[in-house]
Backbone as CSV, one residue per row, in Angstrom:
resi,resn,N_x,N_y,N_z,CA_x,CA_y,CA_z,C_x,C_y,C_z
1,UNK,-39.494,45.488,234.777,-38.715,44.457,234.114,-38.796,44.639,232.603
2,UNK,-38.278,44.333,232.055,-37.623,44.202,230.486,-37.660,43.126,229.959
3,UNK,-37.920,42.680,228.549,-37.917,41.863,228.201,-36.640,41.783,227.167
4,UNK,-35.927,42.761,227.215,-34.703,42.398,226.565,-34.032,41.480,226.954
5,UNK,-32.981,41.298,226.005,-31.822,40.007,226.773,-31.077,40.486,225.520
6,UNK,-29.499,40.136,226.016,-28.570,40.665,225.414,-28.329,40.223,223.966
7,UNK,-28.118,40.958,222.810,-27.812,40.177,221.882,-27.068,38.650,221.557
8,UNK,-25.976,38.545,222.352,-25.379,37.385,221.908,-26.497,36.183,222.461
9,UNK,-27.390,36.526,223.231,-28.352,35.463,223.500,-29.154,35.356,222.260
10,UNK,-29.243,36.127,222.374,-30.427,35.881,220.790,-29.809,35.722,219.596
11,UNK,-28.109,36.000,219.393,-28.030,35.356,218.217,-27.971,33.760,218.508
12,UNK,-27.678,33.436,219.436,-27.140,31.782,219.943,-28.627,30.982,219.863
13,UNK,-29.593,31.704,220.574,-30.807,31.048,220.524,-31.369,30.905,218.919
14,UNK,-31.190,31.944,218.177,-31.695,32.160,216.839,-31.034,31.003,216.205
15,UNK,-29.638,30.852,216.488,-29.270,30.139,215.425,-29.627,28.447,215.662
16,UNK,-30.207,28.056,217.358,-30.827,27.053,217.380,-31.927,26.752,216.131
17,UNK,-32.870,27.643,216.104,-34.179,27.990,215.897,-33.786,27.517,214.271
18,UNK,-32.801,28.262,214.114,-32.883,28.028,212.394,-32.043,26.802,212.040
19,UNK,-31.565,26.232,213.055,-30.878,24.468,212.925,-31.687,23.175,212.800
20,UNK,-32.751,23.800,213.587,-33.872,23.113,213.825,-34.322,23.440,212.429
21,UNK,-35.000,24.083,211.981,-35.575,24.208,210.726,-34.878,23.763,209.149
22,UNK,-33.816,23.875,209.297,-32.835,23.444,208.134,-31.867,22.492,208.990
23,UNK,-31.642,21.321,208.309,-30.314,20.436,208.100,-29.080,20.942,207.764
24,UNK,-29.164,21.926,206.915,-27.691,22.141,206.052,-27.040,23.603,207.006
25,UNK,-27.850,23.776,207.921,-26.962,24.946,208.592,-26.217,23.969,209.547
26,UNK,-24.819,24.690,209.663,-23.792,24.546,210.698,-22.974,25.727,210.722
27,UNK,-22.418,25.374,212.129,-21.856,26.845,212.916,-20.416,26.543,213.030
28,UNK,-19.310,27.292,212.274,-18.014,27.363,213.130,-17.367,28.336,213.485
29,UNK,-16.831,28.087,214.509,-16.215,28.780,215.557,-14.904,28.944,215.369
30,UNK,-14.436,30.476,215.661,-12.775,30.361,216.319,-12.600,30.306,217.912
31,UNK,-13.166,29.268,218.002,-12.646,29.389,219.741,-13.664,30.131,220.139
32,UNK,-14.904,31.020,220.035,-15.757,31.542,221.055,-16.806,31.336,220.782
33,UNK,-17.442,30.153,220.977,-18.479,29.524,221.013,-19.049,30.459,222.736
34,UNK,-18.672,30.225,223.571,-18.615,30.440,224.589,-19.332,32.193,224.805
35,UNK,-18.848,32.830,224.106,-18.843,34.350,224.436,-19.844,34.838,223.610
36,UNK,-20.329,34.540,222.236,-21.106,34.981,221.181,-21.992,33.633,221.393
37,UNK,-22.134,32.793,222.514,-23.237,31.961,222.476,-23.615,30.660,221.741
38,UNK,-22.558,30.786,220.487,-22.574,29.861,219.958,-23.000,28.079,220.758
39,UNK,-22.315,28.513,221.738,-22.620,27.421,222.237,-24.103,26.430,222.309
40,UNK,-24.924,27.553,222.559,-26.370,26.745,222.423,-26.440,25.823,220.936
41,UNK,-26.136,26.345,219.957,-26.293,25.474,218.514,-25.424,24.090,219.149
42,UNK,-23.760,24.546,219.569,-22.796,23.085,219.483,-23.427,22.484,220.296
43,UNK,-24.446,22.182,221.755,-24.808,21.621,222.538,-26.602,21.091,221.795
44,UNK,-26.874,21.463,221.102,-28.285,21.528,220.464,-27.677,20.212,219.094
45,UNK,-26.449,20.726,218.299,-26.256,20.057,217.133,-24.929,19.505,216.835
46,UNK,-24.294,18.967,218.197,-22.679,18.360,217.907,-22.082,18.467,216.595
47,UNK,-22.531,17.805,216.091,-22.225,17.389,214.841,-22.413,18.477,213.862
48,UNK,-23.042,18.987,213.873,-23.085,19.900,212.790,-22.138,21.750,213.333
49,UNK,-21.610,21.149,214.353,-20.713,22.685,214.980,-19.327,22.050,214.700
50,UNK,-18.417,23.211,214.212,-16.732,22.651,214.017,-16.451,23.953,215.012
51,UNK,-15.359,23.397,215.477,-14.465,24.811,216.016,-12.678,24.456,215.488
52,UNK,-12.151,26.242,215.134,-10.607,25.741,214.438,-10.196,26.432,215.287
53,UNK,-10.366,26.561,216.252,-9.430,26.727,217.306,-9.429,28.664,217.151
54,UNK,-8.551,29.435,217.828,-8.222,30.505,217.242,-7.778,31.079,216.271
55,UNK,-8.756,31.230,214.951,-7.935,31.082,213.646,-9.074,31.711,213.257
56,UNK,-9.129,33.037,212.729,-10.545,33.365,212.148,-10.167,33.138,210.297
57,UNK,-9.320,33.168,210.261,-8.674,32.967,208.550,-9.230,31.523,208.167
58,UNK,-9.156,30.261,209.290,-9.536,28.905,208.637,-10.819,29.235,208.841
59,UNK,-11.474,29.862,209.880,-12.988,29.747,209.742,-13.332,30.259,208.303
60,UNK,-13.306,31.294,207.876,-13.870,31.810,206.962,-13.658,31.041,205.724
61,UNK,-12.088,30.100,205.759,-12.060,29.437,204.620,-13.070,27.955,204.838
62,UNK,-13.088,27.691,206.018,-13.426,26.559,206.182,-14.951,26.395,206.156
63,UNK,-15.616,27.706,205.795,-17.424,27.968,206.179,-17.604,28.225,204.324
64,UNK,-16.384,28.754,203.595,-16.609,28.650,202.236,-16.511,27.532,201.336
65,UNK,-15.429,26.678,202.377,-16.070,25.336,201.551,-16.860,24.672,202.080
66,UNK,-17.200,24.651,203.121,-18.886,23.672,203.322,-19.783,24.510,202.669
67,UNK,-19.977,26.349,202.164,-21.038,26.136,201.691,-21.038,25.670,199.950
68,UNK,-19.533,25.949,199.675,-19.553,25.256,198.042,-19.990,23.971,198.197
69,UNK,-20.209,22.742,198.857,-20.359,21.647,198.923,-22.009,21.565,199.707
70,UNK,-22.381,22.739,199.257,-23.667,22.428,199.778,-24.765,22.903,201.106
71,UNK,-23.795,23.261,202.153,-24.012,24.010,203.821,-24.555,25.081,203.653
72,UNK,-24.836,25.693,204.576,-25.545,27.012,204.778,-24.515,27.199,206.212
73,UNK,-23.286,27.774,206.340,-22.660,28.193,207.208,-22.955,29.591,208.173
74,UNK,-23.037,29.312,209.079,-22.649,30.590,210.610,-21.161,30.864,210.611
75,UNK,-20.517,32.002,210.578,-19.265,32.495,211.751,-19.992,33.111,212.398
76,UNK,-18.941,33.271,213.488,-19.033,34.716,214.383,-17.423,34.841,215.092
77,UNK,-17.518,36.097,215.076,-16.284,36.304,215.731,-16.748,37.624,216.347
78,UNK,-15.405,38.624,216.819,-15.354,39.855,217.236,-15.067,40.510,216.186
79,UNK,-15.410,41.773,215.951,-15.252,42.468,214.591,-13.671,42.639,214.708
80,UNK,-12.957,43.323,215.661,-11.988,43.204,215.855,-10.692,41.728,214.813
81,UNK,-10.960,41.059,215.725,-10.092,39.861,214.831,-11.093,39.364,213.863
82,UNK,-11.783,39.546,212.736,-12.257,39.343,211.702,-11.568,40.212,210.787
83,UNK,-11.254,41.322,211.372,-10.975,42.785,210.195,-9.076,42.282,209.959
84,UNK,-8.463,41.782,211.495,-6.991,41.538,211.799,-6.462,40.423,211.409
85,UNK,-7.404,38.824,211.499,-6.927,38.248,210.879,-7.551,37.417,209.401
86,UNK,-9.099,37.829,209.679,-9.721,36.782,208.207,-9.404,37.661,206.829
């Protein structure tokens, strides 16, 4: 047996870990909370997870102004539609 586990687990778990430790982190999503794990943070920190739907262009705008106002923002996407549409 192995003690690996797939990355997107461990980024999803990690980013619990560091929600817990800081207030000012929050996570948004284009729609794949689900696939990159995100999900553990939105179920861990409602409130502090946004999702814009399929739109990696508002995420990135929308993670630059929470951190001008103060946040410590997460994306994630697929490298793919990060390079195509943010």
């Amino acid at each position: 047996m192995s003690d690996r586990i797939p990355t997107r687990d461990g980024f999803g778990k990690e980013l619990v870990e560091i929600g817990k430790a800081n207030e000012k982190v929050v996570v948004v999503s284009a729609d794949l909370e689900d696939a990159t794990r995100a999900e553990y943070f939105k179920n861990e920190f409602p409130d502090r997870f946004y999702s814009v739907g399929i739109a990696e262009q508002d995420m990135v705008g929308m993670a630059a102004g929470l951190s001008k106002v103060g946040f410590t923002p997460f994306i994630n996407s697929f490298a793919v539609f990060m390079t195509n549409r943010a």
